[in-house]
C-alpha positions as CSV (number, residue, x, y, z in Angstrom):
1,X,-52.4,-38.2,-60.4
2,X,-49.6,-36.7,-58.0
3,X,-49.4,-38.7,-54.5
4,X,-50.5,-36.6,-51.7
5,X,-47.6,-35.9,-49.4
6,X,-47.2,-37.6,-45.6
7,X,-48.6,-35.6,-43.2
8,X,-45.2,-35.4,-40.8
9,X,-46.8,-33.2,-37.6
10,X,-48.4,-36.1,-35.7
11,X,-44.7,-37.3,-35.7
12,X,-42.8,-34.2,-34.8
13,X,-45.0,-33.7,-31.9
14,X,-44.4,-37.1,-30.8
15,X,-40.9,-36.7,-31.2
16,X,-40.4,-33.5,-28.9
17,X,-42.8,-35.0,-25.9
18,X,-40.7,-38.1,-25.8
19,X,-37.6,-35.7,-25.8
20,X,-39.0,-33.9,-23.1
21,X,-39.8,-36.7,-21.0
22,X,-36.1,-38.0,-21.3
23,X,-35.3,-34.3,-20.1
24,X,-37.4,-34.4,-17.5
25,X,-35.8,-37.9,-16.7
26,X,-32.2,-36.5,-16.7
27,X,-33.2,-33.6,-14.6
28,X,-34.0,-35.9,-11.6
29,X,-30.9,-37.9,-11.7
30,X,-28.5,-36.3,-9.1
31,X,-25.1,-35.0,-9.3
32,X,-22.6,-37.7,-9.7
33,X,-18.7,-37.4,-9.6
34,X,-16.6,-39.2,-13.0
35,X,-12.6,-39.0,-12.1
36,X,-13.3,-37.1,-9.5
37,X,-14.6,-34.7,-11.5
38,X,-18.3,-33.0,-10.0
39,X,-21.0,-33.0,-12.5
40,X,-24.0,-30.6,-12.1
41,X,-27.7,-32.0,-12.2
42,X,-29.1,-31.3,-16.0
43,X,-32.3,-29.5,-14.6
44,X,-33.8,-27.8,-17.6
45,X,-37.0,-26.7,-15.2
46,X,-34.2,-25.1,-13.1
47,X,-36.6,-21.5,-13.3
48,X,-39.5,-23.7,-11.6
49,X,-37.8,-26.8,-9.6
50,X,-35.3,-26.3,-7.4
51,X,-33.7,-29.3,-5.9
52,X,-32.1,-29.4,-2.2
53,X,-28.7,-30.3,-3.8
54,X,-29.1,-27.5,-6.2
55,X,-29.7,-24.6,-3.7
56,X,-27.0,-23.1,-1.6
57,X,-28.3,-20.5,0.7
58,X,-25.8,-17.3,0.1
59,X,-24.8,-16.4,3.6
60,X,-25.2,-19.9,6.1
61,X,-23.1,-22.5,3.7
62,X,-21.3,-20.4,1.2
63,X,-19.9,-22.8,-2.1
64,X,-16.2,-22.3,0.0
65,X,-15.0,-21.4,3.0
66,X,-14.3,-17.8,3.3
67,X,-10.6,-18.0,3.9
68,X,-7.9,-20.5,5.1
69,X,-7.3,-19.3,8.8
70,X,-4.2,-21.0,9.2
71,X,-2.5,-19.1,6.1
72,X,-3.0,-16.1,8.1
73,X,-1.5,-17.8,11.8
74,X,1.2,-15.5,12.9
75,X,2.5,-14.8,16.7
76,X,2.2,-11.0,17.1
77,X,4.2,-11.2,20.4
78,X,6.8,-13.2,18.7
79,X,6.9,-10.5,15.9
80,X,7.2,-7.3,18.8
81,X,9.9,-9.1,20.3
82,X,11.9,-9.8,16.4
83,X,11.9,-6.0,15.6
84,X,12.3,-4.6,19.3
85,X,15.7,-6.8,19.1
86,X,16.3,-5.8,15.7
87,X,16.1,-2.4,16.5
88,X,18.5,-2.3,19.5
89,X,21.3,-4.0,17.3
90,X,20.4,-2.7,13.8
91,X,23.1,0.3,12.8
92,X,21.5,1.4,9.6
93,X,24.9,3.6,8.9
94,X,27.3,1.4,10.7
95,X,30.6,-0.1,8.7
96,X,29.4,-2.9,9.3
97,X,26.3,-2.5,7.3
98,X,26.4,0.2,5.0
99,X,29.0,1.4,2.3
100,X,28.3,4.8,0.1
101,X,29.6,5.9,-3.2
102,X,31.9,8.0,-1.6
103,X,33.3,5.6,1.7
104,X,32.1,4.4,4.8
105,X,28.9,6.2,6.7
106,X,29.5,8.3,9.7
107,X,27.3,7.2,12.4
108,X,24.2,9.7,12.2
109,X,23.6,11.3,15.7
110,X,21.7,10.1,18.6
111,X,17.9,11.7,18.2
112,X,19.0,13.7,21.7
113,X,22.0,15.4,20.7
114,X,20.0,16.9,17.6
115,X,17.4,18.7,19.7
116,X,17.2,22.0,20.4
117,X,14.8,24.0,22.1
118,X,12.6,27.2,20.9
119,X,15.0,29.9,22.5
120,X,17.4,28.6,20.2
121,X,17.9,31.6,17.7
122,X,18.3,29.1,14.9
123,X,15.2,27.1,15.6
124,X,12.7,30.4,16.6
125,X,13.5,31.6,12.6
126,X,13.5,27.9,11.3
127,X,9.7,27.7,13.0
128,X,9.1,31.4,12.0
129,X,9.6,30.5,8.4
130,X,7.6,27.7,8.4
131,X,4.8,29.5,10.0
132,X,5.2,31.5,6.9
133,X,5.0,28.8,4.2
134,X,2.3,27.1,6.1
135,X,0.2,30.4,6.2
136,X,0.7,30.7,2.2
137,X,0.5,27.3,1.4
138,X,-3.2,26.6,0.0
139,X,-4.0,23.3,-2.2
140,X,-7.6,24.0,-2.3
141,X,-7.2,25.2,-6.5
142,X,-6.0,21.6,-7.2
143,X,-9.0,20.0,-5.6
144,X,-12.4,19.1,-7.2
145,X,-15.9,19.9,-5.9
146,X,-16.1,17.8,-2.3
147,X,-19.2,15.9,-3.8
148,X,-16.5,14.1,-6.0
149,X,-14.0,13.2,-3.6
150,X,-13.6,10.2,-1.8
151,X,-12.2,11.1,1.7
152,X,-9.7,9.1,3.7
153,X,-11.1,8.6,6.7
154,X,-9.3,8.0,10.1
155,X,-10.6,6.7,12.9
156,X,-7.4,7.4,15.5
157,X,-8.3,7.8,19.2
158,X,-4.9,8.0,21.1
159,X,-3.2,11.4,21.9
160,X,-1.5,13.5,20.3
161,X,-0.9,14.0,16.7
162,X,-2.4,11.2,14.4
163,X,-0.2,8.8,12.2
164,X,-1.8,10.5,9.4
165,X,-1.4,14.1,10.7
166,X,2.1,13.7,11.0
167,X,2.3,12.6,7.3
168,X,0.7,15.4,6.3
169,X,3.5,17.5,8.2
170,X,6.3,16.2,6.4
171,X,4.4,16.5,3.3
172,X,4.1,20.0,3.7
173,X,7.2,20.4,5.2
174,X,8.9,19.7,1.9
175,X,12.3,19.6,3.3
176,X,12.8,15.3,4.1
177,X,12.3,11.9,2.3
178,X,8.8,10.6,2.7
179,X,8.2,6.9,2.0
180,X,5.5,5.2,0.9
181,X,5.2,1.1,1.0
182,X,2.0,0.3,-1.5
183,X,1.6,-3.5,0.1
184,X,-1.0,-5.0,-2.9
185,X,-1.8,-8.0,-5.0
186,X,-2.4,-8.5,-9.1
187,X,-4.8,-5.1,-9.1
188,X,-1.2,-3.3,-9.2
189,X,1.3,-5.4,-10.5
190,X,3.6,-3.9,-12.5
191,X,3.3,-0.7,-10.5
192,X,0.1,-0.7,-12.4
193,X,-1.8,2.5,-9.9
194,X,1.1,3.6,-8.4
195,X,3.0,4.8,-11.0
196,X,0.4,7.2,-11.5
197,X,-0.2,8.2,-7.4
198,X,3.8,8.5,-7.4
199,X,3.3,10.7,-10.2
200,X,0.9,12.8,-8.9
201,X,2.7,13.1,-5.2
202,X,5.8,13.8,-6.5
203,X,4.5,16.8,-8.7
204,X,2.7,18.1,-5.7
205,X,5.3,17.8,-2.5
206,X,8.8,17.1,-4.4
207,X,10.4,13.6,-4.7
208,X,11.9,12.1,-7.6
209,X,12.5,8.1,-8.8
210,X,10.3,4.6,-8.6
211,X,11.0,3.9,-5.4
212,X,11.8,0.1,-4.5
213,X,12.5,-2.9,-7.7
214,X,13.0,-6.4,-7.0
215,X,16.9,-7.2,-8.6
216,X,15.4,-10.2,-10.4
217,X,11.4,-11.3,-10.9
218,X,9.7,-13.2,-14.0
219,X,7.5,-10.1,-13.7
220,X,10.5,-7.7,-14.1
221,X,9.3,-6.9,-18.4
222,X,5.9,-6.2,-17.5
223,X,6.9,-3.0,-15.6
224,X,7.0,0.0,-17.6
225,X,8.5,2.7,-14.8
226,X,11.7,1.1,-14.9
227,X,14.1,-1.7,-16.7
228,X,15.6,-4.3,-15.2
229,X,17.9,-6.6,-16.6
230,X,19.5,-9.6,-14.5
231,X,21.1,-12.9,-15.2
232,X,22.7,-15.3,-12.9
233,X,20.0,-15.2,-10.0
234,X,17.7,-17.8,-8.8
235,X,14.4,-15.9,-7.9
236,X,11.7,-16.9,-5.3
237,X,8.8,-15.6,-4.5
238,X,6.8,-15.7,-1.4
239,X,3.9,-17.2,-2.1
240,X,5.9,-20.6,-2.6
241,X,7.7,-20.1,0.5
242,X,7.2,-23.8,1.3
243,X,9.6,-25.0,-1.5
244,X,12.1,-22.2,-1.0
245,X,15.3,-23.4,0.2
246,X,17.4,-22.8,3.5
247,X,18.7,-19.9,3.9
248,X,16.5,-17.9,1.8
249,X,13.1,-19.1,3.0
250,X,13.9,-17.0,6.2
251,X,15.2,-13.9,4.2
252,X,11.7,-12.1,2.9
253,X,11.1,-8.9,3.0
254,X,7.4,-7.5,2.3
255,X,8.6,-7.1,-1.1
256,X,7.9,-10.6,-1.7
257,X,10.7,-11.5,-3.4
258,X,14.6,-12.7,-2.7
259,X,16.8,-13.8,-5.0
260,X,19.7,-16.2,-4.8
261,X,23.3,-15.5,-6.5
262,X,25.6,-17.5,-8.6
263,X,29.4,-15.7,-9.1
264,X,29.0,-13.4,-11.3
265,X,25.0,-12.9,-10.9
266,X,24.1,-8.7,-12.1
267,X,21.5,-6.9,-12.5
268,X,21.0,-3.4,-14.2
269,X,18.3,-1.0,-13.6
270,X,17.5,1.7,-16.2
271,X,15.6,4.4,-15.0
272,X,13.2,5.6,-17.9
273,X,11.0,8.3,-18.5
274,X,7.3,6.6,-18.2
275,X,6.1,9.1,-16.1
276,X,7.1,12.3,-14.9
277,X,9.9,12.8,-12.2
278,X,11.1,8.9,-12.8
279,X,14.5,10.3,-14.3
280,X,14.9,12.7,-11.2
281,X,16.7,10.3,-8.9
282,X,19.6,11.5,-7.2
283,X,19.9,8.5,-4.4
284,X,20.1,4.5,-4.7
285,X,20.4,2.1,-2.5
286,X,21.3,-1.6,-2.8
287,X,19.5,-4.0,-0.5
288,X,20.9,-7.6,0.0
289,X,22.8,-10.0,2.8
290,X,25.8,-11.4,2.3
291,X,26.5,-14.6,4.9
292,X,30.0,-15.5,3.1
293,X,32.8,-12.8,2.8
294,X,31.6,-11.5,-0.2
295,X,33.1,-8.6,-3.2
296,X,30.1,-6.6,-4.8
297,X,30.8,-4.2,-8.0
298,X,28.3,-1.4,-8.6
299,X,28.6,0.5,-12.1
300,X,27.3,3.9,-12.2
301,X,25.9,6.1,-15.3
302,X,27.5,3.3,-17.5
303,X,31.0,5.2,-16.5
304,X,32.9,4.6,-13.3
305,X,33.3,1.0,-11.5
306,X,33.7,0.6,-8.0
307,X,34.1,-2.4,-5.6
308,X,33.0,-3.1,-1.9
309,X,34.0,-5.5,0.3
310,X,31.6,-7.1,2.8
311,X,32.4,-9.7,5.8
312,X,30.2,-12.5,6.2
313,X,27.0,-11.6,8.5
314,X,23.5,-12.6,8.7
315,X,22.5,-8.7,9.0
316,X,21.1,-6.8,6.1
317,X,23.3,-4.5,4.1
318,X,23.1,-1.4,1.9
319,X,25.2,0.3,-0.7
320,X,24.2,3.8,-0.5
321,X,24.7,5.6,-4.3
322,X,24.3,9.6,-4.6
323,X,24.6,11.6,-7.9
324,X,23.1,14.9,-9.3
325,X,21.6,12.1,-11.6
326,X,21.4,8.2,-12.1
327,X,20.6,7.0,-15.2
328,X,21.7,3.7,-14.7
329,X,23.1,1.4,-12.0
330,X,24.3,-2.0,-12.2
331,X,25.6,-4.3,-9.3
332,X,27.6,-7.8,-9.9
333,X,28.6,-10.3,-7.4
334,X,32.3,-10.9,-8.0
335,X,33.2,-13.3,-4.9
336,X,31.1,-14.3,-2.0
337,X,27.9,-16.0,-4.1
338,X,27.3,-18.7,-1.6
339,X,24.1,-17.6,1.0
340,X,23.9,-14.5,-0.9
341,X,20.4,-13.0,-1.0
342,X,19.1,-9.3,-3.0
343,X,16.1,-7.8,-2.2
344,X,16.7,-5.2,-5.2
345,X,17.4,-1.5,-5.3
346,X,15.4,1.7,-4.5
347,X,15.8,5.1,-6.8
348,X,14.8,8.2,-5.1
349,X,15.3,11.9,-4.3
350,X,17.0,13.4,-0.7
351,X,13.4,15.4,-0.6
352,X,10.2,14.4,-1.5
353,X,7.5,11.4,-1.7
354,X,8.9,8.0,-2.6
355,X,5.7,5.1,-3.7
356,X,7.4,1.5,-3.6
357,X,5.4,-1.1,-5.0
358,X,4.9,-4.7,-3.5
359,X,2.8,-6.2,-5.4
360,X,2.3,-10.2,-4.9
361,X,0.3,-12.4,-7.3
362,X,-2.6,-14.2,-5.3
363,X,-1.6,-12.5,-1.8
364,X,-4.4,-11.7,0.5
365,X,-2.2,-9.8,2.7
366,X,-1.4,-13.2,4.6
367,X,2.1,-12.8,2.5
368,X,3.6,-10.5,5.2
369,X,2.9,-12.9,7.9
370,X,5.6,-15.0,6.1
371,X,8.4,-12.1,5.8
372,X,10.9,-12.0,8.6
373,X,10.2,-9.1,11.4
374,X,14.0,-8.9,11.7
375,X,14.8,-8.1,8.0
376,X,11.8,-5.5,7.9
377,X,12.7,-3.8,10.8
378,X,16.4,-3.7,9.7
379,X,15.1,-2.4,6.2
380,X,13.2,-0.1,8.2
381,X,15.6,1.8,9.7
382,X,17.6,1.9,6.9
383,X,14.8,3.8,5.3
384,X,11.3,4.4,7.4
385,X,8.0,4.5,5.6
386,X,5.7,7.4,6.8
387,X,2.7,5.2,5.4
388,X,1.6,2.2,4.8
389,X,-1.2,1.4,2.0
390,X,-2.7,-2.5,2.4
391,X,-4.8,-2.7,-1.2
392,X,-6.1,-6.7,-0.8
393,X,-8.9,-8.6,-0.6
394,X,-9.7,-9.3,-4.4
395,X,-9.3,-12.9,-4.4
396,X,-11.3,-13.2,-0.8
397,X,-14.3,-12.2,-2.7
398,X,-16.9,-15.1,-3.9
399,X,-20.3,-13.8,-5.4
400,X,-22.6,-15.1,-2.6
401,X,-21.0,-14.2,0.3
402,X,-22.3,-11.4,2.5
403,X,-20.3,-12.0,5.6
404,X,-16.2,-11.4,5.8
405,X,-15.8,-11.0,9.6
406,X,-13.3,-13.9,9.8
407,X,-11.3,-11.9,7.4
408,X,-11.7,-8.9,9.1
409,X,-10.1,-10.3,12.0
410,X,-6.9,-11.0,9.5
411,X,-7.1,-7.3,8.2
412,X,-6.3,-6.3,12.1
413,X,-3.6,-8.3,12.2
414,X,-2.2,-7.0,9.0
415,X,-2.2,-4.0,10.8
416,X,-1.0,-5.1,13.7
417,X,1.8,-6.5,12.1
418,X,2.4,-3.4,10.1
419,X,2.9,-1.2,13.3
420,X,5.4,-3.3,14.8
421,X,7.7,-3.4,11.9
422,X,7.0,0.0,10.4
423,X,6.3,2.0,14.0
424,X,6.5,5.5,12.2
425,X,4.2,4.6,9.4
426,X,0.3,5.6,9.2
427,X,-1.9,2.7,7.6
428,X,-4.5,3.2,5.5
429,X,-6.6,0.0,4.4
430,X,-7.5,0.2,1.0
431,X,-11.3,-1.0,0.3
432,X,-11.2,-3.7,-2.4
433,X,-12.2,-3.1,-6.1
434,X,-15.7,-2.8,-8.0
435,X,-15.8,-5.9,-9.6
436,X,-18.1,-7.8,-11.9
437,X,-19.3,-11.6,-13.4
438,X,-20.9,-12.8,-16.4
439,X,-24.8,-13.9,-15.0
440,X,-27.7,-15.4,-17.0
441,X,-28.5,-11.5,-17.7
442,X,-25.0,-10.8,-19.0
443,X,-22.0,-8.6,-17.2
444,X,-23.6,-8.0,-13.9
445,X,-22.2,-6.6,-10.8
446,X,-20.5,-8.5,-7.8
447,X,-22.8,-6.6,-5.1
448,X,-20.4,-8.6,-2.3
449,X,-17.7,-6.1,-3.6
450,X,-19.5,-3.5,-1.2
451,X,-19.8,-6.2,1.7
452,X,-16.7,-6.7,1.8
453,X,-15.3,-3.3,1.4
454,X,-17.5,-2.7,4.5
455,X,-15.9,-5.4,6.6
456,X,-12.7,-3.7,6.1
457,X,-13.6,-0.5,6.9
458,X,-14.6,-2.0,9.9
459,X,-11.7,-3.9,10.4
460,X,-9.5,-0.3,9.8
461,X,-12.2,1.4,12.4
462,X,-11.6,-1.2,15.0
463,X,-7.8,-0.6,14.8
464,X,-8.2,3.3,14.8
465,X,-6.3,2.9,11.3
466,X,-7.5,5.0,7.7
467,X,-9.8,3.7,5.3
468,X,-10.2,4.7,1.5
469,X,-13.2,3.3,-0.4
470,X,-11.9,1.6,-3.6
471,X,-15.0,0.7,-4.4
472,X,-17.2,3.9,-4.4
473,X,-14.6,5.5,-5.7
474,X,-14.5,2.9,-9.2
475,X,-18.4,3.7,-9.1
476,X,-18.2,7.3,-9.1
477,X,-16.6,6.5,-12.3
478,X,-19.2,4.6,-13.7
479,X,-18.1,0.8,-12.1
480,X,-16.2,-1.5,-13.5
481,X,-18.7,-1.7,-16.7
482,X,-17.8,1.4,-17.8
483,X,-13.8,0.9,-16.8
484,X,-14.4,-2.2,-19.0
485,X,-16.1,-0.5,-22.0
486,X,-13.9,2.6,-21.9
487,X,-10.6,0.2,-22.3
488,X,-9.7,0.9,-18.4
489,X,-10.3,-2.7,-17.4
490,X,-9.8,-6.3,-18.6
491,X,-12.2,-8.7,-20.0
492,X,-12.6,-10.5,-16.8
493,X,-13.9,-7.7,-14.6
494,X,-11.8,-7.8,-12.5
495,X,-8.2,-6.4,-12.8
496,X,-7.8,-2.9,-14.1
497,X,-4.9,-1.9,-16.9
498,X,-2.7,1.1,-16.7
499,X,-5.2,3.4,-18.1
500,X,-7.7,2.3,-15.0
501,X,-5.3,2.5,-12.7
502,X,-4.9,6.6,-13.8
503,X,-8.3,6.5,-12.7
504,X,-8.3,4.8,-9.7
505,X,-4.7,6.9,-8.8
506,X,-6.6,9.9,-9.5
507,X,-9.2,9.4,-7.3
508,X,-6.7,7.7,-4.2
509,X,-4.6,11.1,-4.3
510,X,-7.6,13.8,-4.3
511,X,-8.7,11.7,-1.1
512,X,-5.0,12.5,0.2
513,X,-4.9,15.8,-0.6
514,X,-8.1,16.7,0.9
515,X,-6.7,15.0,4.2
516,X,-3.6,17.6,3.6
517,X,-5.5,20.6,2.5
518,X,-8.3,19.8,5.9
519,X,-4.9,19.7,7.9
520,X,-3.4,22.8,6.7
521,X,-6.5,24.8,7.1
522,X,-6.1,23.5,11.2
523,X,-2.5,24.7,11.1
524,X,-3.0,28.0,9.5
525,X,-6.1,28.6,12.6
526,X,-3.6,27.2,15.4
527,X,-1.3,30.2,13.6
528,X,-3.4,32.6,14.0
529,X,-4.7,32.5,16.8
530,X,-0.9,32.3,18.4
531,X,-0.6,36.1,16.5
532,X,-0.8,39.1,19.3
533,X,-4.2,39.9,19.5
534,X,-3.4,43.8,20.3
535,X,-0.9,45.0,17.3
536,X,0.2,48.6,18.5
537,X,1.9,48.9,22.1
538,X,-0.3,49.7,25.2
539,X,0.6,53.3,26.4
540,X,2.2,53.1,30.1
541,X,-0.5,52.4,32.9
542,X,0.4,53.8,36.4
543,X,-0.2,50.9,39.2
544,X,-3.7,50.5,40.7
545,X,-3.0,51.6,44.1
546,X,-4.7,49.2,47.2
547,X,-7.8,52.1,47.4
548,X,-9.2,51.0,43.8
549,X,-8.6,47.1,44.1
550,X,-12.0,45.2,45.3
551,X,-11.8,43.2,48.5
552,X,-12.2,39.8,46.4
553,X,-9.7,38.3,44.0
554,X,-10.5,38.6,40.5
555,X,-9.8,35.0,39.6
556,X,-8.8,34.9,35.9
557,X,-10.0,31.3,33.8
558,X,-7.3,29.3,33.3
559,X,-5.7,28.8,29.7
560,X,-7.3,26.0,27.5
561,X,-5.9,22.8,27.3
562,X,-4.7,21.5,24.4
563,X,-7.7,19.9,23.0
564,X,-9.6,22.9,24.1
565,X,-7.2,24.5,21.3
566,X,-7.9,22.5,18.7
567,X,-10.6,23.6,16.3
568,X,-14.0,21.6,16.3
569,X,-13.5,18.2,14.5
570,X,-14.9,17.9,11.0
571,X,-15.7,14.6,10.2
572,X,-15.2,13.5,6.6
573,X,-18.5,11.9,5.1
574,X,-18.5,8.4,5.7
575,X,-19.6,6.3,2.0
């Protein structure tokens, strides 16, 4: 007869309650550190006990502080008084500071003997013209429905013309350089974004060119707008400022990078054809300082060689290149290596929209605060930015914090900074990115992504700066889910690719030209109205004689004031 088998479920029970209770055991043990290594508490009951050391409320004691404060320190006066020197004593087309392809500048004239007035012949049909254009001009084909757009908002209160305003001008004036510095961190490295707003500018208002590259980065091959091949520099970036050496740690512009030369140190930049208009450079200009009596050689179009002298001087310099087109441009350092510091070389057009990216690796914005106000100011006059784009923020965000007034107060810096060393320039904070983390219910939004895009629209409002809303832009475009799934986005939710930054780019340059088309529509009223109201002559009137006057006055209402002219404000939807 067979044996009856063991009966094994008394056991197995037994087994799992005494796993339990060593479970439950663990759960109550609290965190410990091992090599100074944090271990969480094993709570498997973590849905229905929650221990005091395992809660952290989300907005009074956030897992780390918001920011560093003292990364951001910076002397504002200190700056004001750097560029206001700088700008008395900088001679952006002096012989001391500037060579071209052809010879030495001729000092450009003083702003007052270039003005005319409006009985000038030559200036009545020059504004007669552009009255003209201006009344033809219409942008309003290229924009979507205003439902999709997100609008650039400004929040300027002085007098006068806006920083933005006069952007638009020289946007649709079409005739002079306008520059745009795209301050950033990782979201656009690589001129991830901007290659795409550049492209889309360029097509609409003219320009030609990438704008500003760094003559030597470890970043350099990711870039796909333009090649760069260097050799014989020592590179640092800003962001390890502290173990830069003397002289160079004072040399940064908001680029972000400087890089130190060895005799013989070169770089060549290869312009390709990426996007559209990148081959249409006609203008380059080399950036650098030279502290030692120094000999530079600059190659053109892989043909003609020619060499510049430089005395020794602590002042920024430029080699100024023109060409119906440059394909290629290389620069060596023949003599003169010792204190020698490049910023790089910008490619552009005489006309037109120029983007420059400045994108820094783990910068917050507090990056600028390190630069040197006299090297941006110097820069600056050399070649003033009409607008200034601040896209940070990204690596401020933590998943549980609500509150970013502390680094709103740094975004008003930022701004604050910006104005003093780029006075012409409008700024436009850019709202940081839709963004999203892996939770116990898979891919799941970061909601503080709008909380914190809030605090710097605030910050921007506070200013009277621009604001552009990343964020509801990425989710009018389905977040940064659907940027993920579609191949616009990395796995980690965070940084968009190329094809994303399209996207974004897209979405950036409707909100601009909205702000242009909005403007234009003002202009082309203000036009009109100046027309004569009455077309055909009056026929001859004989004079009133005293019998047919009244006694009293007719007192006639004064003309409006300037404001009165303008036409009711339209304010653009707020997010």
């Amino acid at each position: 007869m067979a044996k009856r088998p063991e009966d094994y479920t008394s056991r197995t029970f037994l087994f799992a309650m005494a796993t339990l209770v060593v479970l439950m055991a663990i759960s109550v043990i609290p965190p410990i550190e091992a090599g100074g290594v944090s271990l969480r508490r094993a709570n498997i009951l973590s849905d229905l006990i929650r221990f005091d050391s395992d809660y952290t409320p989300a907005e009074d004691a956030p897992s780390q502080p918001e920011i560093d404060v003292e990364e951001f320190h910076v002397d504002l006066e200190e700056v004001e008084r750097q560029v206001a020197k700088a700008a008395r004593e900088a001679s952006p087309t002096g012989d001391g500071t500037s060579v071209s392809w052809q010879g030495i500048f001729e000092q450009q004239p003083a702003e007052a003997d270039t003005l005319a007035t409006h009985t000038d012949p030559a200036v009545a049909d020059s504004l007669a013209a552009r009255n003209r254009a201006i009344a033809e001009a219409d942008f309003s084909a290229l924009l979507p429905p205003d439902s999709t757009i997100i609008p650039v908002e400004e929040f300027h209160t002085g007098e006068g013309p806006s920083p933005l305003q006069r952007l638009y001008d020289k946007l649709l004036d079409g005739t002079q350089p306008v520059r745009v510095a795209f301050m950033g961190d990782s979201f656009v490295e690589g001129d991830i974004l901007t290659a795409d707003l550049r492209e889309m500018l360029q097509e609409t208002f003219g320009g030609g060119g990438v704008g500003f590259v760094p003559a030597a980065s470890p970043f350099t091959g990711f870039r796909q707008t333009v090649k760069t091949t260097s050799k014989g520099w020592t590179p640092y970036n800003i962001m390890q400022r502290k173990s830069v050496p003397d002289p160079y740690a004072g040399d940064f512009f908001v680029s972000g990078w400087v890089a130190a030369a060895s005799d013989g140190a070169s770089t060549r930049w290869d312009m390709t054809t990426r996007r559209r208009h990148l081959d249409e450079c006609r203008r380059a200009r080399l950036l650098f300082i030279s502290r030692k009596p120094s000999q530079v050689s600059v190659t053109l179009n892989d043909g003609e060689v020619r060499t510049f002298g430089f005395e020794g001087d602590e002042v920024v310099r430029q080699i100024v290149v023109e060409e119906p087109q440059i394909r290629s441009l290389e620069m060596r350092i023949d003599k003169g290596a010792e204190g020698f510091s490049v910023y790089g070389a910008d490619f552009d057009e005489l006309s037109g929209v120029a983007v420059d990216n400045f994108s820094i690796r783990s910068n917050n914005g507090q990056a600028m605060f390190w630069t040197s106000p006299t090297v941006n100011a110097q820069i600056n006059s050399m070649r003033p930015y009409d607008l200034v784009i601040l896209q940070y923020g990204l690596n401020i965000m933590q998943a549980d914090r609500h509150d970013y007034s502390l680094y709103a107060q740094q975004i008003e810096k930022m701004i604050r900074f910006v104005r003093s060393c780029f006075p012409q320039a409008a700024v436009i904070v850019m709202g940081v990115s839709d963004r999203s983390q892996r939770g116990e219910d898979g891919i799941v939004p970061m909601e503080s992504a709008r909380d914190l895009s809030q605090w710097q629209r605030t910050a921007a409002e506070q200013c009277g700066a621009a604001f552009w809303n990343t964020y509801d832009a990425m989710q009018l475009a389905g977040g940064m889910t659907r940027f993920v799934d579609n191949g616009w986005a990395g796995k980690d939710y965070t940084h968009i690719n190329y094809a994303g930054g399209a996207q974004v780019a897209r979405a950036l340059y409707y909100g601009l030209l909205q702000g242009v088309q909005r403007h234009l529509e003002y202009l082309q009223q203000a036009i009109e109205r100046q027309q004569p109201v009455i077309a055909e002559p009056l026929p001859d009137i004989a004079p009133a004689s005293a019998d047919t006057l009244g006694a009293e006055p007719i007192e006639l209402p004064a003309p409006p004031s300037a404001a009165e002219m303008r036409p009711e404000p339209r304010p653009l939807p707020r997010p």
